[in-house]
C-alpha positions in Angstrom: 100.5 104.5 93.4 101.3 106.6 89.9 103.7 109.6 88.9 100.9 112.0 87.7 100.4 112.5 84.2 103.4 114.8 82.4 102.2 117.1 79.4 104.4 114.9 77.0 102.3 114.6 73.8 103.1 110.6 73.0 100.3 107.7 74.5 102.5 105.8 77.4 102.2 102.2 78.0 103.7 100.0 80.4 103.8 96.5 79.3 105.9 93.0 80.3 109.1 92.1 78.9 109.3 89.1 76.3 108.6 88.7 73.0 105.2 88.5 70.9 103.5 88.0 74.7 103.4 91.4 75.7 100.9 92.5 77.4 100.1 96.1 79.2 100.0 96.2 82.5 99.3 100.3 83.3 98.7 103.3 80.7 98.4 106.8 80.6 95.1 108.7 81.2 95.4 109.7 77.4 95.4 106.1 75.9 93.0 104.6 78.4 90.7 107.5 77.3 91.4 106.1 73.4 89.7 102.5 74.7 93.3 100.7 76.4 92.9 98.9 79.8 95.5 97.0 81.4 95.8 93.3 80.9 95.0 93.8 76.6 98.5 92.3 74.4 100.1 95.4 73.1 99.3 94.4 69.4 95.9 94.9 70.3 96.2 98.1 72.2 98.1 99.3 69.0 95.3 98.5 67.2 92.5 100.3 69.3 94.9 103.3 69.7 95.2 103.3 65.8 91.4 104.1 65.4 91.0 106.5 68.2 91.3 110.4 67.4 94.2 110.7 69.4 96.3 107.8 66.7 98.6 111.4 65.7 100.2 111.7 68.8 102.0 108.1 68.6 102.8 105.7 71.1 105.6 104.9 73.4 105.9 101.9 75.0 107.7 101.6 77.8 108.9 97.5 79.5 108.3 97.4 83.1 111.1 96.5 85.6 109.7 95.3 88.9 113.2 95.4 90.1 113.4 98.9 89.8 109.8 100.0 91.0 110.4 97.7 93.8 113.2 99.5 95.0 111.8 103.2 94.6 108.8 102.1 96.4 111.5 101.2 99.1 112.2 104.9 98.8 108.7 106.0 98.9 108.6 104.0 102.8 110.7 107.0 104.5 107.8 108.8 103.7 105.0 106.4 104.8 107.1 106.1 108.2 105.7 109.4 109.2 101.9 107.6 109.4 103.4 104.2 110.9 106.3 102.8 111.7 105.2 99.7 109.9 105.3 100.0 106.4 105.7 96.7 104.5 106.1 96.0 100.3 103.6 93.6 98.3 105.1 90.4 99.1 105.8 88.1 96.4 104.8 84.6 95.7 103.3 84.8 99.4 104.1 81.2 100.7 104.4 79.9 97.9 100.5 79.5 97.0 100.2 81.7 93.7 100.2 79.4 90.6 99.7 82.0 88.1 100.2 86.0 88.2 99.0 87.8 91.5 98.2 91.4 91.1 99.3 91.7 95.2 102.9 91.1 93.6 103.3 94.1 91.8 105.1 96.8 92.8 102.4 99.5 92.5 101.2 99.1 96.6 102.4 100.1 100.1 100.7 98.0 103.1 100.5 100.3 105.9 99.4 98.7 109.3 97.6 102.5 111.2 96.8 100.6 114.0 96.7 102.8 117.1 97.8 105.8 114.4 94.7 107.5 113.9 94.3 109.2 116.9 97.8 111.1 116.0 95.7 113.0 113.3 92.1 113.6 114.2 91.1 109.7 113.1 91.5 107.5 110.3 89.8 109.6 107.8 91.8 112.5 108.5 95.0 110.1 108.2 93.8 108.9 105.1 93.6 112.5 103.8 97.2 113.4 105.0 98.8 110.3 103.1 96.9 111.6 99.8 98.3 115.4 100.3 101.7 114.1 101.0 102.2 112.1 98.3 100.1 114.8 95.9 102.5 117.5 97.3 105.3 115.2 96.0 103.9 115.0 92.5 102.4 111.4 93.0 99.0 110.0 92.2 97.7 107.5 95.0 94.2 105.7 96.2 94.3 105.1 99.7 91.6 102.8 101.4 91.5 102.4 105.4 90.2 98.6 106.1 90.4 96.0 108.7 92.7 93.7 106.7 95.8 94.4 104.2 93.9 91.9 101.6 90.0 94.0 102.1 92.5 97.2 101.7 93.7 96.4 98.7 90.6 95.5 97.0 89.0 98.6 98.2 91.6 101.0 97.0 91.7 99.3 93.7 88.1 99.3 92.8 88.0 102.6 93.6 87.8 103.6 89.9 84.9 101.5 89.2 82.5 102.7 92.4 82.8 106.2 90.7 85.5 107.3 93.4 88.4 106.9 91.7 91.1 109.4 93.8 89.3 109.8 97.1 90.4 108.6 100.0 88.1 105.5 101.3 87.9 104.5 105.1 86.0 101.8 106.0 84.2 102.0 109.8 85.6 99.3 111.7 83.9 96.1 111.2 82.3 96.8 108.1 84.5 95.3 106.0 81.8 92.2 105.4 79.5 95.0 104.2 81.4 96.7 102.0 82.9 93.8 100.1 79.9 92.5 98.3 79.2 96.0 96.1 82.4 95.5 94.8 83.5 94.0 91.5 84.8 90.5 91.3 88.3 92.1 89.5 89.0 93.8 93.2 89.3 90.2 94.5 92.9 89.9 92.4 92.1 86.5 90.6 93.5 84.8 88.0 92.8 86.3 84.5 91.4 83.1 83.2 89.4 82.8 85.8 88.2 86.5 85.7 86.8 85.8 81.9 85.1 82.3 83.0 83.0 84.9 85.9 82.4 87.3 82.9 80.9 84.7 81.0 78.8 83.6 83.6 77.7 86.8 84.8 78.9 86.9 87.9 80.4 90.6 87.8 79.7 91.3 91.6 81.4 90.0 94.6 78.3 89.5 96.0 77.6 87.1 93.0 80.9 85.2 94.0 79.8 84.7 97.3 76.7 83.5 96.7 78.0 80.4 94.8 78.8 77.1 97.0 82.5 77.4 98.2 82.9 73.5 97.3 81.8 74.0 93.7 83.7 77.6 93.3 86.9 75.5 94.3 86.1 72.4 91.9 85.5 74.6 89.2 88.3 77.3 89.8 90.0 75.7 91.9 91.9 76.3 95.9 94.2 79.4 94.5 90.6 81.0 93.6 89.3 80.2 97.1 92.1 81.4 99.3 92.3 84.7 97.0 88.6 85.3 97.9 89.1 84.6 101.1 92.3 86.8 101.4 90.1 89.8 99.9 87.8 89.6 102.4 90.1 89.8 105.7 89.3 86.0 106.6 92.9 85.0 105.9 95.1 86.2 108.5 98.6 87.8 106.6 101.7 88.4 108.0 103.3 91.3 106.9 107.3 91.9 106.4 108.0 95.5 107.9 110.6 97.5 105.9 113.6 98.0 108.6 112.9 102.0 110.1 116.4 104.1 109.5 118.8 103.7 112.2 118.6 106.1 115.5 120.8 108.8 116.1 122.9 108.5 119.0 124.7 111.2 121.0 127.1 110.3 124.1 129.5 111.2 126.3 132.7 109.5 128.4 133.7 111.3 132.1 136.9 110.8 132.6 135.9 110.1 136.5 132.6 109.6 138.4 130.3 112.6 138.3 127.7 113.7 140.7 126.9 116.9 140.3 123.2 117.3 138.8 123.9 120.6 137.2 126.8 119.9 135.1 125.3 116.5 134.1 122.1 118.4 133.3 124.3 120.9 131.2 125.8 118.0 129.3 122.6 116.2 128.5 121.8 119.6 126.8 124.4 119.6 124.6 123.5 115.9 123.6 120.1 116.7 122.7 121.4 119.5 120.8 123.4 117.2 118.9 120.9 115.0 118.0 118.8 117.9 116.5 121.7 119.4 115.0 122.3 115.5 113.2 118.4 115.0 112.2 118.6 118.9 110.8 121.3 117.6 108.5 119.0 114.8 107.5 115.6 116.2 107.1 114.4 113.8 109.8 112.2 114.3 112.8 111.9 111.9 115.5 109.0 110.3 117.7 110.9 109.3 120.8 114.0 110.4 123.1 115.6 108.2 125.0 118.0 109.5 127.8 120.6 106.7 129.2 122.8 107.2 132.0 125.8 104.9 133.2 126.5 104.7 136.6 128.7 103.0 138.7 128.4 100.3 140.9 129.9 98.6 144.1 130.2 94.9 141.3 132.8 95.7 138.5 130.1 96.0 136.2 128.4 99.5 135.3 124.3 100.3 135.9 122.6 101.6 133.0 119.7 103.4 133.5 117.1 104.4 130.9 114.0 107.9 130.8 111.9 107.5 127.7 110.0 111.0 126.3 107.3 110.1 124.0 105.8 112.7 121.4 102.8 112.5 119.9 103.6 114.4 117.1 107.4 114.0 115.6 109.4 116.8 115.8 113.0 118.2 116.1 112.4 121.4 117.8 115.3 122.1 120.2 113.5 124.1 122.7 110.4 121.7 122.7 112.8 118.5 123.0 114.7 119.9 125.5 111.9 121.3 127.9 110.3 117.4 127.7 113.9 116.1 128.6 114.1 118.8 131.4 111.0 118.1 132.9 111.7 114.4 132.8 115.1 115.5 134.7 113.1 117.6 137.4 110.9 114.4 138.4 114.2 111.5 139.2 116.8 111.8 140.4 120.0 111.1 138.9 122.3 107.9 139.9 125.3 108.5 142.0 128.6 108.3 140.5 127.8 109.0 136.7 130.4 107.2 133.9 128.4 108.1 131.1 125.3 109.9 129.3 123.6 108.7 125.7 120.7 110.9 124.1 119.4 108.6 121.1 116.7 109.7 118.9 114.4 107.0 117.5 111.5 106.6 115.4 112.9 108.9 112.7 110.4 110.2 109.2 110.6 112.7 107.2 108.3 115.8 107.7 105.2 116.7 106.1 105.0 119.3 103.8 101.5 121.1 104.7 100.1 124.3 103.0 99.1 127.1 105.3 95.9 128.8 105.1 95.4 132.6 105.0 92.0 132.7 105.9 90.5 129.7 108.4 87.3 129.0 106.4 86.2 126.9 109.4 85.5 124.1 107.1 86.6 120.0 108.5 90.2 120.6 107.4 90.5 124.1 108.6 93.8 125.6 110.1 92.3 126.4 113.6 90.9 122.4 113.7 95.0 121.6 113.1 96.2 124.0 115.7 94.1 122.8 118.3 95.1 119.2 117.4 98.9 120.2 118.2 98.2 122.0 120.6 96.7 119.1 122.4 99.8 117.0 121.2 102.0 119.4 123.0 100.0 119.2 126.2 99.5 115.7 126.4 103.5 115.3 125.7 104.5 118.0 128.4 101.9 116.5 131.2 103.2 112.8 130.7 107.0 114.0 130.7 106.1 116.2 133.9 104.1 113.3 135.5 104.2 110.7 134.1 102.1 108.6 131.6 100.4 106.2 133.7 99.0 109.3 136.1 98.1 111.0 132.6 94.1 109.8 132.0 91.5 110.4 129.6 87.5 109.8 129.5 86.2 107.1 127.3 82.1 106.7 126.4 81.0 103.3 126.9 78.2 101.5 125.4 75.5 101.8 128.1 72.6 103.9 129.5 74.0 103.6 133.5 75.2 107.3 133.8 78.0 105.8 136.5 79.3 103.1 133.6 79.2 105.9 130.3 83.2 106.0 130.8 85.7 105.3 132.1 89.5 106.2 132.8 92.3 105.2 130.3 96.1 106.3 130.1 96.9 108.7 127.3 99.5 106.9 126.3 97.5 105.6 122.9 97.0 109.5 122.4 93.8 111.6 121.6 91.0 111.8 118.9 89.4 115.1 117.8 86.4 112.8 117.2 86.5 112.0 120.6 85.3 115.5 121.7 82.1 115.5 122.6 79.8 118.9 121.8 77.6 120.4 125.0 74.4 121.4 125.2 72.9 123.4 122.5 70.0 126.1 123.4 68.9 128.0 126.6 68.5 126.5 130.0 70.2 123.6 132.1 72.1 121.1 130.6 70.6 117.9 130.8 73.7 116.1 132.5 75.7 117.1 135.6 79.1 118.5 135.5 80.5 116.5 138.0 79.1 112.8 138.5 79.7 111.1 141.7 81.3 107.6 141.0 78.5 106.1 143.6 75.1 107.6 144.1 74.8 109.3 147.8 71.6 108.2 149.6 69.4 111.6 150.9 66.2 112.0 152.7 63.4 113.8 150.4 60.4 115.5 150.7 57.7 114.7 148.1 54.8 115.8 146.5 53.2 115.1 143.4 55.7 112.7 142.7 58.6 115.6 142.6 61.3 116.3 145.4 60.3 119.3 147.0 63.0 119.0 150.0 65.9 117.2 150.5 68.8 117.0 153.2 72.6 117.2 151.6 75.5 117.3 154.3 73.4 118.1 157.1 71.3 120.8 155.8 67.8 121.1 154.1 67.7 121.8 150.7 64.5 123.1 149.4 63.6 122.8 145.5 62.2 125.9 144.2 62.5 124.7 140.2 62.3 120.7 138.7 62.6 119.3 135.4 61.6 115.6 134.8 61.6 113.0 135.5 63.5 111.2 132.9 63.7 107.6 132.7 66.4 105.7 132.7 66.1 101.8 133.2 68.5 98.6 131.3 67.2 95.6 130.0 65.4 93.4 132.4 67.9 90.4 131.3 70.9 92.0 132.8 72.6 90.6 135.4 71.3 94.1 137.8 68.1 95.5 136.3 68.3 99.6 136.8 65.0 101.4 136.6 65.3 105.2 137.9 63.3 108.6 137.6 66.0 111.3 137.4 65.4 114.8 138.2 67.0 118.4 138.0 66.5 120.4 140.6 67.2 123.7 141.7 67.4 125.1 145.6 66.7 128.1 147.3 70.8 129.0 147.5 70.6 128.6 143.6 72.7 125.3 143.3 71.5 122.8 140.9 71.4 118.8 142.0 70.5 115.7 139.7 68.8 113.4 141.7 67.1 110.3 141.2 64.7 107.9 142.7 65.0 104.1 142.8 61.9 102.9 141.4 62.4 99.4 143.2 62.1 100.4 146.5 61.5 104.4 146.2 64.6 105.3 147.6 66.4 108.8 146.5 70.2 109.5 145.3 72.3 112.8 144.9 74.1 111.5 141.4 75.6 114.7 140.4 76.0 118.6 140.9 75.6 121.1 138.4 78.7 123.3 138.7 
């Protein structure tokens, strides 16, 4: 992560502090362009500078303090806590295992853990993207890289430059990170610089080079540092993150000066709390992912009841009307204690909003404006039918693995949200589609009439169906190693009172199914 480059005329360079040692450790576009790389002593950068064409426009050099970067990266984690609420810093000297520099230390990286987050924004690669054109609309330079491990992250996003994609965002598929390793450098794996010239002059420039060699003789020659850096790289070293604190909630309450039990003026009160709280994040610039709603009540014992309604959002926000009707529906669905002491609104899971530039024309491209306004529009749904109903009567399909139509999905809460890439296209072209709109959880045995192979008639609720149209069949069996070996001839069929059927036939024993209805 970089400020991006200023039009000041001087070369920068960023080197350490202390004496005749200095070496750089980032540059400006300009000087590496003149032939400067990080990790050259500044004596010899002066000296490459000084017989490049750009020697007239001088050099300023510039001593790092980690200190001070630490502590604006700090800064830079209100931003990152609109992607995740876990956002963590490089950690340094990580258990104490690093005998000589670690590039992980330095300052220049935010480990975000998106786990779950992806959904929130059409998947990871469209998360990826919206963490680039924050940070670009805030005048920053950043390579972000989606992996299965903080250590595989890192390497990825810092060997972008050298795999010819220096500033796009790179999302590796899940499980892939073995696979995409090997093409990388060896200078992604953040070793030792020593031992970075001793692979040079060996040759080993690859990853896949590196892992090639015997791990016993890579550790006698480089030694157990080398090792468990390779290994970090490449996700088989499990790390444990420290998560930056999130900012404190905002919190909202009210005393009654005697028991209250009157819904409508409690319901009027809770109004003015949630109003509060967006009046408080409006002051800070702050939107929120969660309202919670608790209410003290009195008891026959001399202590008080609390009790506690959660609204979850899917997307953060601190629109009043929006809050409020969540809250209210919420309201509608319990019932409030008897004898209320006391109400609390707090606002939690606070980031900052995303600055996003809107579109005059929807080009209909991957990114377009329509794509984004049907992904909020989903939000908004999926929030107002869990606070309305609840989250654990609030479902969604999932595909399975599997050619059993009865086993393609299956039923899952929405509480882990929604992906755009979960929407699956219909058919394409004239005529029936190939699957049934509604699929009975069990087949329904029938009696059929055939000829040729094909159902010709077949009884459905006490009445004869007859088939005056039939596609198929179409196989569909599983492996014969499964623990239930399915082998079936499906067919479409269309009767004489124009409804459309998908039936099958058992091939086992010739038996016939209803499995779905067309409309």
């Amino acid at each position: 992560m970089s400020r991006q480059k200023s039009d000041r005329r001087s070369l920068v360079v960023t080197t350490n502090a202390g004496g005749g040692g200095e070496r750089v450790l980032a540059c400006c576009d300009k000087a590496h362009s003149g032939g400067v790389n990080p990790g050259v002593s500044l004596a010899e950068a002066r000296a490459v500078l000084s017989r490049a064409e750009c020697q007239q426009e001088g050099l300023e050099v510039v001593v790092a303090d980690e200190d001070a970067d630490r502590r604006l990266l700090a800064d830079e984690a209100r931003w990152a806590w609109r992607f995740t609420p876990q956002v963590s810093l490089p950690l340094v000297a990580a258990r104490g295992r690093s005998r000589g520099r670690d590039p992980r230390e330095c300052p220049t990286s935010l480990l975000l853990n998106v786990t779950g987050c992806g959904h929130l924004f059409g998947g990871e690669r469209r998360l990826a993207l919206a963490m680039k054109e924050e940070w670009l609309e805030r005048g920053g330079q950043v390579r972000v890289a989606v992996a299965g491990s903080p250590g595989t992250a890192w390497a990825i996003a810092h060997a972008a430059q050298w795999v010819g994609l220096p500033w796009d965002p790179l999302v590796v598929p899940p499980g892939s990170d073995s696979a995409w390793m090997p093409r990388l450098p060896v200078r992604a794996l953040a070793l030792e610089p020593g031992v970075l010239r001793t692979l040079g002059e060996l040759n080993v420039l690859k990853v896949e080079q590196l892992l090639a060699l015997p791990v016993a003789e890579v550790k006698r020659r480089f030694g157990a540092e080398t090792v468990w850096r390779v290994d970090r790289a490449m996700g088989q070293w499990e790390e444990i993150l420290e998560y930056l604190p999130m900012p404190s909630p905002v919190v909202a309450s009210r005393e009654m000066e005697c028991p209250v039990n009157c819904g409508e003026w409690l319901e009027e009160i809770l109004r003015e709390l949630v109003q509060e709280v967006v009046g408080e994040l409006g002051r800070r610039g702050e939107l929120l992912r969660q309202v919670e709603c608790r209410i003290r009540s009195e008891t026959p014992g001399s202590e008080s009841e609390w009790t506690e309604w959660v609204v979850g959002l899917v997307e953060p926000s601190c629109e009043l009307g929006h809050l409020w009707n969540l809250v209210r529906l919420q309201v509608e669905r319990r019932q409030w204690p008897a004898r209320v002491l006391g109400l609390e609104v707090v606002g939690k899971g606070l980031v900052s909003p995303v600055c996003s530039q809107q579109r005059l024309f929807d080009a209909g491209g991957e990114d377009s404006g329509g794509a984004e306004q049907l992904q909020r529009g989903l939000g908004r749904l999926v929030e107002t039918l869990t606070s309305r109903l609840g989250k654990e009567r609030v479902s969604r399909a999932r595909l399975c693995e599997g050619v059993v139509p009865e086993k393609s999905a299956v039923l899952e809460p929405m509480d882990e949200g929604f992906s755009q890439e979960a929407v699956v296209e219909g058919p394409s072209g004239i005529g029936p589609a190939r699957r049934p709109l509604r699929l009975f959880e069990r087949a329904i045995a029938v009696m059929t009439v055939v000829a040729g192979g094909s159902p010709v008639r077949f009884f459905w609720k006490g009445r004869g169906c007859r088939v005056i149209r039939c596609w198929g069949p179409e196989r569909i069996e599983t492996d014969w190693w499964t623990d239930r070996a399915v082998t079936r001839d499906y067919y479409r069929v269309e009767t004489d009172t124009g409804e459309w059927y998908w039936l099958f036939r058992q091939r086992q024993d010739d038996e016939w199914f209803v499995h779905g209805v067309f409309g």
